[in-house]
C-alpha positions as CSV (number, residue, x, y, z in Angstrom):
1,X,90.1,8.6,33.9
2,X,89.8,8.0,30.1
3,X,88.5,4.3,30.9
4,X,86.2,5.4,33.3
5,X,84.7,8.3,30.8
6,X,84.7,5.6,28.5
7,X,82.8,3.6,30.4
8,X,80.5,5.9,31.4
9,X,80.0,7.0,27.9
10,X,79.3,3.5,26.7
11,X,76.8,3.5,29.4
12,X,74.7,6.6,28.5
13,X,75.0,5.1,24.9
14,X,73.4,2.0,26.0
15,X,70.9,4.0,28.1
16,X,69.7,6.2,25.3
17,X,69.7,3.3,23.3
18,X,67.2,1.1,25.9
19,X,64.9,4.8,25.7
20,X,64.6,4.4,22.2
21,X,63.8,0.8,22.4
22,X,61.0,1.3,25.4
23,X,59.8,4.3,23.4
24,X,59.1,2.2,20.0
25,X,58.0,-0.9,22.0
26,X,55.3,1.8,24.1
27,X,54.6,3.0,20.6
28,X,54.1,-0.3,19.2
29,X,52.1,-1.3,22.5
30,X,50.3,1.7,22.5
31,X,49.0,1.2,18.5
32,X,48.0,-2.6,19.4
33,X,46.6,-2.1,23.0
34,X,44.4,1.1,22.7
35,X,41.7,1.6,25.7
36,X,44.3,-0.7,27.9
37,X,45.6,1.5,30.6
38,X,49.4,2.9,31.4
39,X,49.8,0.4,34.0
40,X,49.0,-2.7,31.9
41,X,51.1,-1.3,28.8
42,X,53.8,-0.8,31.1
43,X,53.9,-4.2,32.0
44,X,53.8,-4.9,28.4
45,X,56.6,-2.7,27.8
46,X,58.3,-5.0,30.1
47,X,57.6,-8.4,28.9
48,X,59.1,-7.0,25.2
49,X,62.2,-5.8,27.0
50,X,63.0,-8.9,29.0
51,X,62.1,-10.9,25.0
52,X,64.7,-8.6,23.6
53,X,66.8,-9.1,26.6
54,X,67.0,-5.4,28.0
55,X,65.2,-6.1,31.3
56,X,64.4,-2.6,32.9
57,X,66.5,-1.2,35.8
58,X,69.5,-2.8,34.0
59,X,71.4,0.4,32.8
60,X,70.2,1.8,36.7
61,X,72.5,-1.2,38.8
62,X,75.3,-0.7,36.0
63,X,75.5,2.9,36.9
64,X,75.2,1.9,40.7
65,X,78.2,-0.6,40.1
66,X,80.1,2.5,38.6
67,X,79.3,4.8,41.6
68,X,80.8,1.5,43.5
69,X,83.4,1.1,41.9
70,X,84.5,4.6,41.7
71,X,84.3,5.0,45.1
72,X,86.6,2.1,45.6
73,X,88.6,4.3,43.3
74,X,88.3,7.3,45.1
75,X,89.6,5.5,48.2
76,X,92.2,3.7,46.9
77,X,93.4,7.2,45.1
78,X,96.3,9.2,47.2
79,X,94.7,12.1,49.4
80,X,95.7,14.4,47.4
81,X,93.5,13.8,44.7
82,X,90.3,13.8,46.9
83,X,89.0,17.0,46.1
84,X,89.5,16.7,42.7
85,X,87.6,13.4,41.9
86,X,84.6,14.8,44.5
87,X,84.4,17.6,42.1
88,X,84.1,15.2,39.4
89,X,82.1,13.3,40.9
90,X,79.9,15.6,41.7
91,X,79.9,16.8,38.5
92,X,79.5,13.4,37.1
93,X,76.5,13.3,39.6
94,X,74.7,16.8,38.2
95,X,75.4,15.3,34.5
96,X,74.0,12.2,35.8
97,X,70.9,14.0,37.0
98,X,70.6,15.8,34.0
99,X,70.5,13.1,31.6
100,X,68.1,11.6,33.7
101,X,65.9,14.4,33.8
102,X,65.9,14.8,30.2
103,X,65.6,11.3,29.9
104,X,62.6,11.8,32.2
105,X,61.7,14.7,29.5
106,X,61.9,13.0,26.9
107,X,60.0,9.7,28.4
108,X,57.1,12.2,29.3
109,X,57.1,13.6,25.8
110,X,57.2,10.1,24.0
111,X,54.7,9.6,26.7
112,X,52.3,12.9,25.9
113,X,53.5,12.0,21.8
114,X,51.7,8.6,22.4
115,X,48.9,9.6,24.2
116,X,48.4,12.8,21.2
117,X,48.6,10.1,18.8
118,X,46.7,7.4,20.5
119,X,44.0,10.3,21.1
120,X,44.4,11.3,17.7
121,X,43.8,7.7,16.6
122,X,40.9,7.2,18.9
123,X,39.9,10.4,17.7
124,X,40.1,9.4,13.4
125,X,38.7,6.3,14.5
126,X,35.7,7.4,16.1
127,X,35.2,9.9,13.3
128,X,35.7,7.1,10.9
129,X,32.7,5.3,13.1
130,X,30.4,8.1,13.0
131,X,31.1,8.8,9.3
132,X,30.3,4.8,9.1
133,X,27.4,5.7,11.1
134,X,26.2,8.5,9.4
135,X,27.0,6.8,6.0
136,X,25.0,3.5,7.4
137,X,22.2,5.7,8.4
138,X,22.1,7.7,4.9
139,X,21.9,4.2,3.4
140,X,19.3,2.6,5.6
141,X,17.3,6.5,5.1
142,X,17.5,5.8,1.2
143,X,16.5,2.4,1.6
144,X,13.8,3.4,3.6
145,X,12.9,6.2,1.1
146,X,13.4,3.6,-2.2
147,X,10.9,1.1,0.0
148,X,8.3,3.9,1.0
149,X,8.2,5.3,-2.5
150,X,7.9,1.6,-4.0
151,X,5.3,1.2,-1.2
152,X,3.5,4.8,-2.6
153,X,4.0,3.7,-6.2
154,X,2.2,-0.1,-5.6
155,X,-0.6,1.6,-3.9
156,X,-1.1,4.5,-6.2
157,X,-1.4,1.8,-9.4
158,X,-3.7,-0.3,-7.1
159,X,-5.9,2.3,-6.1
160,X,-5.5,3.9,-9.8
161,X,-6.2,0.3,-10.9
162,X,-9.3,-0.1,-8.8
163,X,-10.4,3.8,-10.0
164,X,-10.3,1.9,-13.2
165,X,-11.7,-1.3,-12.2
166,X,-15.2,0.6,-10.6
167,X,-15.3,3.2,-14.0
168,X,-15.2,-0.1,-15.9
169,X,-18.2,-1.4,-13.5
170,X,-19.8,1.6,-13.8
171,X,-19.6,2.0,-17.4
172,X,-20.8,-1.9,-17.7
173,X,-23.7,-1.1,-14.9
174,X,-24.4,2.1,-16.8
175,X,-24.6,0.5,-20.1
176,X,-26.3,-2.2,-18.7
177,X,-29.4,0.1,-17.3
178,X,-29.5,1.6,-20.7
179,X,-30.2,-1.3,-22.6
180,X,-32.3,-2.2,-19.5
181,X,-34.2,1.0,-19.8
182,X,-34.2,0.2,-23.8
183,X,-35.7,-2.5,-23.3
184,X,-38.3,-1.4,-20.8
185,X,-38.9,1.3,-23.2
186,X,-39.3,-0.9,-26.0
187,X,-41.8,-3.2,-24.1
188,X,-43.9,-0.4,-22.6
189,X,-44.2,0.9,-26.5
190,X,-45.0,-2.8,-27.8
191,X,-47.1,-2.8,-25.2
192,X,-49.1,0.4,-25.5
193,X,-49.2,-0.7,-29.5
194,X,-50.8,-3.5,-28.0
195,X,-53.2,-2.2,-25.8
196,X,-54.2,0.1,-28.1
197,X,-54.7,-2.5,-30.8
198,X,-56.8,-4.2,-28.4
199,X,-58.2,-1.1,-27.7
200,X,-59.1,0.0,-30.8
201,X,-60.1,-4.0,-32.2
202,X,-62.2,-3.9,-28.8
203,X,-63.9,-0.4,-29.9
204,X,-64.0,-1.8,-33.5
205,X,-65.8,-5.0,-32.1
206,X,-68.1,-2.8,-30.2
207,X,-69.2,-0.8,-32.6
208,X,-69.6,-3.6,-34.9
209,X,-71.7,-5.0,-32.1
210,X,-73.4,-1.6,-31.4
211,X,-74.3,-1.7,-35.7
212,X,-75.3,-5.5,-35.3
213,X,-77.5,-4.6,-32.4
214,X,-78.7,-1.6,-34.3
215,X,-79.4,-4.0,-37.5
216,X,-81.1,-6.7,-35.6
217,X,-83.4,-3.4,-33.5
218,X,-84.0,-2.6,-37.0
219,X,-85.0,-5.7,-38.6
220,X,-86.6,-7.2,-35.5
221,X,-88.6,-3.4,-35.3
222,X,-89.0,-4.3,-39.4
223,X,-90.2,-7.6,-38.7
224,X,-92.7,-6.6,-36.1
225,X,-93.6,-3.7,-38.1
226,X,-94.8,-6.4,-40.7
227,X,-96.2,-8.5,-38.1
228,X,-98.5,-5.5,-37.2
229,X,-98.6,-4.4,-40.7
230,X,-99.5,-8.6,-41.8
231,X,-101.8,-8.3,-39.0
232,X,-104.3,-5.3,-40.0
233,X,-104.1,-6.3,-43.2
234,X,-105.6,-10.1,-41.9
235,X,-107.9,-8.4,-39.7
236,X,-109.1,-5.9,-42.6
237,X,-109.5,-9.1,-44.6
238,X,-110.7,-11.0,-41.8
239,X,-113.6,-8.0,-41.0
240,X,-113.8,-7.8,-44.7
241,X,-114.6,-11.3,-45.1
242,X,-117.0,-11.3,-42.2
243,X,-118.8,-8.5,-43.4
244,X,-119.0,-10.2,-46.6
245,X,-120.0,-13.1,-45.6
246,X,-123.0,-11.5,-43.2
247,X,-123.9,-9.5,-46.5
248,X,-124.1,-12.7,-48.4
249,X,-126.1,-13.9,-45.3
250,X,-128.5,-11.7,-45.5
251,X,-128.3,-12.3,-49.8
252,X,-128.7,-16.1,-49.1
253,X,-131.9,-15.6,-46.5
254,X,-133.3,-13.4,-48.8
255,X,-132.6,-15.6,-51.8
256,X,-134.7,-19.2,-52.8
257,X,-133.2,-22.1,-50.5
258,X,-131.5,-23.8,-53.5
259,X,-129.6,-20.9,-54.2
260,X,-128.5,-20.4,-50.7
261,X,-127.1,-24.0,-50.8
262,X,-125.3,-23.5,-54.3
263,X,-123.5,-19.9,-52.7
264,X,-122.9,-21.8,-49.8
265,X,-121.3,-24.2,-51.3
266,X,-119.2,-21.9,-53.6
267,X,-118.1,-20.2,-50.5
268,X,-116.6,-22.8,-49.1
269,X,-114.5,-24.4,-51.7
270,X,-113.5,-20.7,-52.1
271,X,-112.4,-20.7,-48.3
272,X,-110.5,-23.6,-49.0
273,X,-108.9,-22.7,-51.9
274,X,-107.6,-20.0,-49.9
């Protein structure tokens, strides 16, 4: 009996002790093969235990063989003893049961413990991917911010620059029409000096050819005022002559004919004379 509890001791040692070895190889599965599903980690949990040379179901024929064998015991026992080793068998059995239950249990719990952790990894790590989201997105938003104010700032100097650029052109224009308009201004006045210095030279020239005109109506009405004036006075000499002469006529006829030649011939060297 103390060989067989020994045994069977030794053999729910070994069993918790394949547990703890499925349990940190589902663990260690379960950290390097999340999103696989239970039935492929299983069969990973599998391939571990047959590389560290637990195969599963071993500790299950080892405790059939026992049952076997301690049937063969049972048998072989005297009669006598047959109630007592079905009672401890039986109990053996419920114990049995009971550690496999709570080695159920405690499967389902490592089993629920992976699947909280694996959860709660999935879990950090999705929060870790939206943080890395969120911080990617705040990132690309300043960027985007840095680019559109940069963008703001170049046009702002370009269209300040090109405010600047047309006051300059206006200025120039500006400055330009006003020396323009000076120097219309300045023409128009040398030019009004110059019309009315042509102007006035053309009045001066006018009434110096009004005065000449004058002068020449006045000598020319002189001159013929002398004509006329020469004229009477040859006439009045001429009438005076003629009347002189037909008095000395009549002086002559009345006179001896000797005499009349002598005056006559007086008269005409005085006529040529003259």
């Amino acid at each position: 009996m103390a060989e067989e509890e020994q045994r069977r001791g030794l053999c729910n040692i070994r069993f918790v002790v394949v547990c703890s070895i499925v349990a940190a190889v589902g663990i260690f599965l379960g950290v390097h093969y999340s999103g696989q599903n239970v039935e492929q980690i299983m069969v990973s949990v599998q391939q571990k235990l047959k590389e560290y040379g637990v195969p599963i179901g071993q500790h299950i024929q080892e405790e059939k063989a026992e049952q076997k064998h301690h049937h063969q015991q049972q048998h072989e026992e005297p009669q006598q003893q047959q109630h007592v080793d079905e009672r401890e068998r039986m109990r053996q059995q419920q114990l049995r049961e009971q550690q496999e239950r709570k080695r159920q249990q405690q499967q389902q719990e490592q089993e629920r413990a992976r699947q909280r952790e694996e959860e709660e990894r999935r879990r950090k790590l999705h929060e870790e991917e939206l943080e890395k989201q969120r911080k990617e997105r705040e990132r690309l938003e300043q960027e985007r911010q840095k680019q559109q104010q940069q963008r703001e700032e170049e046009e702002r100097q370009r269209v300040q620059k090109q405010k600047e650029e047309e006051e300059r052109r206006r200025q120039q224009q500006q400055k330009e029409q006003q020396e323009k308009l000076r120097q219309q201004q300045e023409q128009q006045k040398r030019e009004e000096e110059e019309r009315k210095r042509l102007q006035q030279q053309k009045e001066e020239e006018e009434k110096k050819k009004l005065e000449q005109q004058k002068q020449e109506e006045e000598q020319r009405k002189q001159q013929q005022a002398e004509q006329e004036r020469l004229k009477k006075e040859q006439e009045q000499r001429e009438q005076q002559e003629k009347q002189r002469a037909g008095e000395e006529q009549k002086k002559q006829q009345q006179q001896p004919p000797e005499q009349q030649q002598a005056q006559a011939a007086a008269n005409n060297q005085a006529q040529a004379q003259k």
